[in-house]
N, C-alpha and C positions, 0 to 999 in steps of 0.2 A: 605801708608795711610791705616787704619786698617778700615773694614769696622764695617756702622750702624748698632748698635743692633736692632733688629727687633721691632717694639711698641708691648708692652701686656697690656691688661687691665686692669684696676687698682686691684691692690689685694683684694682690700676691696669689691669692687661690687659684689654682691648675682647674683646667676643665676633667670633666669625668672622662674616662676610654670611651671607646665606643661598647655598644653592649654588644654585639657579634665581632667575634675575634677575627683578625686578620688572617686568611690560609695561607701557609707555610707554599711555597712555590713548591710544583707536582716535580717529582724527580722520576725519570722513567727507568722500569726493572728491566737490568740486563741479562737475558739466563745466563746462568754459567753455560761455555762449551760443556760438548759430552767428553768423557776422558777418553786419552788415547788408548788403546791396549798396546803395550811395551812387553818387554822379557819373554819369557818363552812363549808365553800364551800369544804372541803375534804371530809364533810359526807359519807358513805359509801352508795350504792344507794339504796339498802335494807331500811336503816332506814330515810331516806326523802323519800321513797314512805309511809310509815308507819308514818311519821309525817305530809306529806300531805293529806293524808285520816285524819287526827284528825282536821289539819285545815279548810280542807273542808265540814266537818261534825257538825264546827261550823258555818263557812262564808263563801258563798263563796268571798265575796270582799276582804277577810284577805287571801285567797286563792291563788286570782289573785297576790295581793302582794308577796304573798311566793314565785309565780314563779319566780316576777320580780326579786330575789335577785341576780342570777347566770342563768348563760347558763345552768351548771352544773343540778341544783333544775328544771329548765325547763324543760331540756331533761326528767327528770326522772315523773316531776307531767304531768299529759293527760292535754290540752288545757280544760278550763271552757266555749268555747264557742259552746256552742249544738244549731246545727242551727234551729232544731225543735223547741226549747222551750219548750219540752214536759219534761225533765226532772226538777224533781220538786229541788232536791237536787244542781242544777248549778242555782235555780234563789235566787234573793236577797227577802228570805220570809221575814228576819227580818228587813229590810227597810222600815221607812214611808215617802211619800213623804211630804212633811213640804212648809207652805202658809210664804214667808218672811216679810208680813207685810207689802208692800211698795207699794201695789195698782198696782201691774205690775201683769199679767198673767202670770206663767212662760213659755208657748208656743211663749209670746211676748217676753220674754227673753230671750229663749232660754237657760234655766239653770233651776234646780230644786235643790233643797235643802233634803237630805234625813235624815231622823232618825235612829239609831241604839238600837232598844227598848233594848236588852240587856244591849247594854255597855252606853250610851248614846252619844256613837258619833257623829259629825254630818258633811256631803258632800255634797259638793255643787258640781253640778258636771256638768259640759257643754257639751248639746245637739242639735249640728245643726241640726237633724233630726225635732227640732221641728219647725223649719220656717214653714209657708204657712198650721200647725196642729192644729188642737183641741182638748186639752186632755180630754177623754170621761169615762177616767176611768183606776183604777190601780187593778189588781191583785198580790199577790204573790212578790209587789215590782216590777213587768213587767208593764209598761206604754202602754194604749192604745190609737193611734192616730187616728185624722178622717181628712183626707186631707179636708180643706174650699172649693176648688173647685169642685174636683173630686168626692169626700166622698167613696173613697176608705179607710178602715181601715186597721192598722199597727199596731201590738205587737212589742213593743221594749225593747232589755233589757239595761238600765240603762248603765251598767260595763260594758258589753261586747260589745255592741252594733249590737249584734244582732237585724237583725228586720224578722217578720212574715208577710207577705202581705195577704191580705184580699179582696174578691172585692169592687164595688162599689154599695154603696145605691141607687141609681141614679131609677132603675126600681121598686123597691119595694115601692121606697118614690112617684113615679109617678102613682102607681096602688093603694097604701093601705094608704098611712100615707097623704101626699098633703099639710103640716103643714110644713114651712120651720124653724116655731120656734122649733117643736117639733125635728125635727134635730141637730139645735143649742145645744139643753139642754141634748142631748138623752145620755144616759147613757151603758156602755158596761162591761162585765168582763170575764177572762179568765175560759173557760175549758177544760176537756178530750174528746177529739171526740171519737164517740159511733164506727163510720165507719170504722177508721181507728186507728191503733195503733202508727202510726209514725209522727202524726200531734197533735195538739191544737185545736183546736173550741171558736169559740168568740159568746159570746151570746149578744146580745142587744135588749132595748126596750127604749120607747118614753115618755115623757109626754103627758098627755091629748090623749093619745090615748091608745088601749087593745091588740096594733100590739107587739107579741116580735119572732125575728126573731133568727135565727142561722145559722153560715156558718163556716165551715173546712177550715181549710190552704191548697191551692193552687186550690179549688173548684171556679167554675164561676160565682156561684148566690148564691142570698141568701135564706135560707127555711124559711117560716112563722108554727112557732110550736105551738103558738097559736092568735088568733084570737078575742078573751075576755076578758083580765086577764090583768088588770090593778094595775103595780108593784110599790109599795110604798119603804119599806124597803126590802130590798137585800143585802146578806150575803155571800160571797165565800168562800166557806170551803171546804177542800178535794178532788178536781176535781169538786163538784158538787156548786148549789148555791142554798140558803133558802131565802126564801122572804116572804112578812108577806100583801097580800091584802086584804082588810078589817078586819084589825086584827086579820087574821087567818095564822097559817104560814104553808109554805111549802117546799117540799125540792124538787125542777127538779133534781131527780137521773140520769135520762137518760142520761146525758150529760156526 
């Protein structure tokens, strides 16, 4: 008897894969270059510091803009915000502030609307600084506040939003003035303190009364500079202000 042929498996059957998968050959990661910077923002820094001094010699609100365009224009134009207030060239001269017609205070709105006598522009521009204020009066496009309760006054600028603090009326109005209306209505405007070189000075005076007072930035009272002189029309020009009582005009230099 011849023996059985051994069983083999069918000829046709595939062998299995292997059971760990082949890896995919390593592809090495190229970073992307850094991008170039093109168009204006390549300016060279030479000539955007020399085109922000042209800007800011006309505006400075067109100023502010210019920084906003790039990090680049930033770094190179100085911040517009002097916390002094004393530089005349960073406030908004050529802004007027503008009445919208619709029976709102803008200290109740909390928004003023400004003018651009040059170009005729016009911004409306929102101020939570003015809740719980009374506007007493604009200089130079600078807003000046009179807190309702306190009657501490505040120079503000508009754009920057810088503010100047001021003391409170509160003892001058209890010794000399005693007229709550004549606080209501009183009237203030910016100028150059005599004292000091690195502050402001805010001048104010009243209706129905011959009180006008003056106080520096960061000083504790206010000075009564005169005593008789009862201000009709008032004029701020040049650090100083002219005013015209009894048809006569004058100009307070000293300030």
């Amino acid at each position: 008897m011849g023996r059985k042929a051994p069983s083999f498996a069918p000829a046709g059957r595939k062998r299995k894969g292997p059971s760990f998968p082949l890896l995919s050959p390593c592809k090495r990661r190229i970073s992307p270059a850094p991008a170039q910077v093109t168009g204006w923002a390549s300016l060279p820094d030479d000539i955007v510091h020399q085109v922000a001094a042209l800007v800011l010699e006309f505006d400075v609100v067109d100023y502010i803009a210019f920084r906003a365009v790039c990090s680049g224009w930033r770094a190179c134009a100085p911040s517009p915000r002097d916390p002094t207030l004393r530089i005349r060239s960073l406030r908004p001269v050529d802004w007027v502030a503008l009445c919208d017609g619709d029976a709102v205070r803008p200290d109740d709105a909390c928004q003023i609307t400004f003018f651009q006598k040059r170009t005729a522009r016009c911004l409306r521009v929102r101020l939570p600084e003015l809740q719980r204020h009374r506007i007493i009066g604009f200089t130079d496009g600078l807003v000046i506040l009179l807190h309702k309760r306190a009657t501490t006054i505040r120079v503000l600028h508009p754009f920057t939003r810088v503010v100047v603090d001021f003391p409170s009326l509160v003892p001058v109005y209890q010794k000399l003035i005693r007229n709550r209306n004549c606080v209501l209505r009183m009237n203030a405007a910016v100028c150059s303190s005599v004292s000091s070189t690195t502050s402001i000075a805010v001048v104010a005076w009243f209706p129905w009364s011959s009180v006008v007072l003056s106080a520096d930035a960061g000083h504790s009272s206010w000075e009564v500079i005169h005593k008789d002189m009862y201000l009709s029309n008032t004029l701020p020009f040049q650090a100083s202000i002219s005013w015209s009582p009894m048809a006569t005009c004058y100009l307070l230099s000293s300030l």
